[in-house]
C-alpha positions, -999 to +999 in steps of 0.1 A: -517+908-420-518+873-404-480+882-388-493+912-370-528+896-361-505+867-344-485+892-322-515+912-313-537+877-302-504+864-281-507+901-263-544+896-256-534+864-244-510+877-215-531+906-211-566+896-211-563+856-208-580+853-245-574+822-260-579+823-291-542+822-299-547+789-281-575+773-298-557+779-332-525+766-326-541+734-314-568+734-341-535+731-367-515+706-344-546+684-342-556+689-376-513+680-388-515+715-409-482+719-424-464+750-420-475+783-437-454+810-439-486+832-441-498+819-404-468+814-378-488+790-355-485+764-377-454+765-377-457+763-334-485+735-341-457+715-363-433+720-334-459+703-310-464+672-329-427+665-335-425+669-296-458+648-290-449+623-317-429+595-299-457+598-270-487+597-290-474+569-306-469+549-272-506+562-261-521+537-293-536+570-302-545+573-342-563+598-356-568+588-393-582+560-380-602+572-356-613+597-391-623+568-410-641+552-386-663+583-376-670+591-415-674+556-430-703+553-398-718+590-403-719+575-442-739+541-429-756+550-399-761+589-397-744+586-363-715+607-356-696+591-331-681+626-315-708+648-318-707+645-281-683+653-251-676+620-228-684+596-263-722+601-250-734+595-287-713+568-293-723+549-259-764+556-263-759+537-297-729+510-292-754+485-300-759+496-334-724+509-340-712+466-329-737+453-355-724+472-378-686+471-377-688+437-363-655+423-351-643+456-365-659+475-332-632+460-306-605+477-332-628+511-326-627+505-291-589+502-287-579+531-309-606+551-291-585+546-257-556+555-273-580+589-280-588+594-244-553+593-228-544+615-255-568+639-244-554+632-213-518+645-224-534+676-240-550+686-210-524+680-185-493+681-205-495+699-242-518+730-232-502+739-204-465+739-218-481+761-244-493+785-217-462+789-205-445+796-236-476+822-243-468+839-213-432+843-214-427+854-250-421+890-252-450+899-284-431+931-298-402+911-312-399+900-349-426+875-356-397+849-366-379+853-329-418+854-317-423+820-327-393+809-320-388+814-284-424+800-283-415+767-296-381+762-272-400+774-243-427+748-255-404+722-259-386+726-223-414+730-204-432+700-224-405+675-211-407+690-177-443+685-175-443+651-193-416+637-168-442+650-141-467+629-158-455+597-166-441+597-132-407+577-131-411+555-100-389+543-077-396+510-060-376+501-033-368+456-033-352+435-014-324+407-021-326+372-003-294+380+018-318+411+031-301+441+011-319+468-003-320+479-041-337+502-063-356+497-097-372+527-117-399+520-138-424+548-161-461+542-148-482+530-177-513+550-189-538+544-157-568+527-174-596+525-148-608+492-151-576+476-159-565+489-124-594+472-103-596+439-123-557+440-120-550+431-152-552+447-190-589+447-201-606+469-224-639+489-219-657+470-243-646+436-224-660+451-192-701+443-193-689+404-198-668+403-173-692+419-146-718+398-158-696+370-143-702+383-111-728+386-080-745+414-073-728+425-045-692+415-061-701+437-092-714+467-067-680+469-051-665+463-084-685+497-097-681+514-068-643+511-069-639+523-105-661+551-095-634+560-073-607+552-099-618+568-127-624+599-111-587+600-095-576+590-133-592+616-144-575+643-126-544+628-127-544+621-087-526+588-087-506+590-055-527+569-035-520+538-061-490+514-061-468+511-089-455+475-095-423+467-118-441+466-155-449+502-146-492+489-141-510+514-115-524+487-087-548+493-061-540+504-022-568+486-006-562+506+023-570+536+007-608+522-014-620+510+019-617+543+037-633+559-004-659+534+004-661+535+041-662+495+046-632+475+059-602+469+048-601+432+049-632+430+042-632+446+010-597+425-003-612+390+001-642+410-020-615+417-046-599+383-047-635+363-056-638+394-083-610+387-098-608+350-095-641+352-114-630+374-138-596+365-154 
């Protein structure tokens, strides 16, 4: 029954858009269901996480972690940390949440951003590989050839898109004797604040290190990552240099005109913020 209810759900998918073929496949590859011979997409939700694994792994991102950390403070606290989009539940009581993990809470915090830019991936890399798959397969074959071409089609178009998003760079150098040469270096995960403090910080480092700095400094420092996050957020990140450890840097030149204040201005701004906050 299950066979026939998959082919009919990828049809409604090219015919209709319905996605509930969708939802499930990624409800088992974020759940790590192992394969059923009574329901083929978990066999296509296996596929994805061997594809995803070496990625997901670079991203920090850890989901029986993550688990144990939203049970064990439902258990304690009757606050479940992603009963919200955005983390919103999670932010409104991060007070709380710190008492109560204690030095524990900066581990939460790093294997939560490993969460985001894995949601990040799903959005702009995994779901839209397995759109294209959906939409290509022809539903009236055998289940087994079905599912199948679903998971090469996946696969291809996966490390198509992923190559799209990482980005390979190249960044043209110069010798001392004034030649020209080439190095190619994979962008890094673009962290928001990390990019306009210029160096590797976490979120939950953040509020210290504004508190560092005047008013005015930490209104240009907010305004900035503003302007960052949202460009991180859709994946817009040609208007940021690259430099040779593959970290996303900030074109001054580009926040100024975001901002509407001058250029020169607004660098000698960022050199005292960062100065202060190193």
């Amino acid at each position: 029954m299950l066979r026939e209810e998959f082919k009919t759900k990828v049809a409604r998918y090219q015919a209709e858009g319905n996605r509930e073929i969708i939802d499930e496949i990624l409800g088992h590859f974020r759940l790590e269901s192992a394969p059923n011979e009574k329901d083929p997409t978990t066999f296509i939700a296996d596929r994805i996480g061997k594809a995803c694994k070496a990625e997901l792994k670079a991203l920090g991102y850890e989901r029986t972690a993550l688990l144990e950390y939203r049970r064990a403070i439902m258990s304690a606290l009757g606050i479940d940390i992603f009963a919200e989009p955005d983390l919103k539940t999670l932010v409104a009581n991060a007070g709380i949440v710190r008492d109560y993990l204690g030095d524990a809470f900066e581990a939460l915090c790093y294997d939560i951003e490993g969460y985001l830019d894995f949601i990040q991936l799903l959005k702009h890399v995994i779901t839209p590989a397995l759109e294209h798959a959906l939409n290509r397969v022809d539903p009236f074959r055998k289940k087994r050839a079905v599912v199948s071409y679903i998971n090469r089609a996946f696969q291809t178009e996966y490390t198509r898109l992923l190559v799209d998003y990482n980005g390979t760079k190249r960044l043209g150098r110069r010798y001392e004797d004034g030649t020209f040469y080439n190095v190619y270096v994979d962008p890094q995960p673009p962290h928001a604040w990390s990019i306009v403090l210029d160096r590797r910080v976490k979120d939950a480092e953040v509020p210290a290190l504004l508190d560092r700095l005047t008013k005015t400094q930490r209104s240009y420092a907010q305004r900035a990552y503003e302007v960052v996050l949202q460009d991180t957020g859709c994946g817009e990140m040609g208007e940021y240099r690259v430099d040779e450890m593959g970290a996303y840097r900030l074109k001054f030149r580009y926040i100024a005109k975001k901002l509407d204040v001058e250029e020169s201005s607004l660098r000698k701004t960022f050199e005292k913020i960062r100065e202060r906050t190193l």
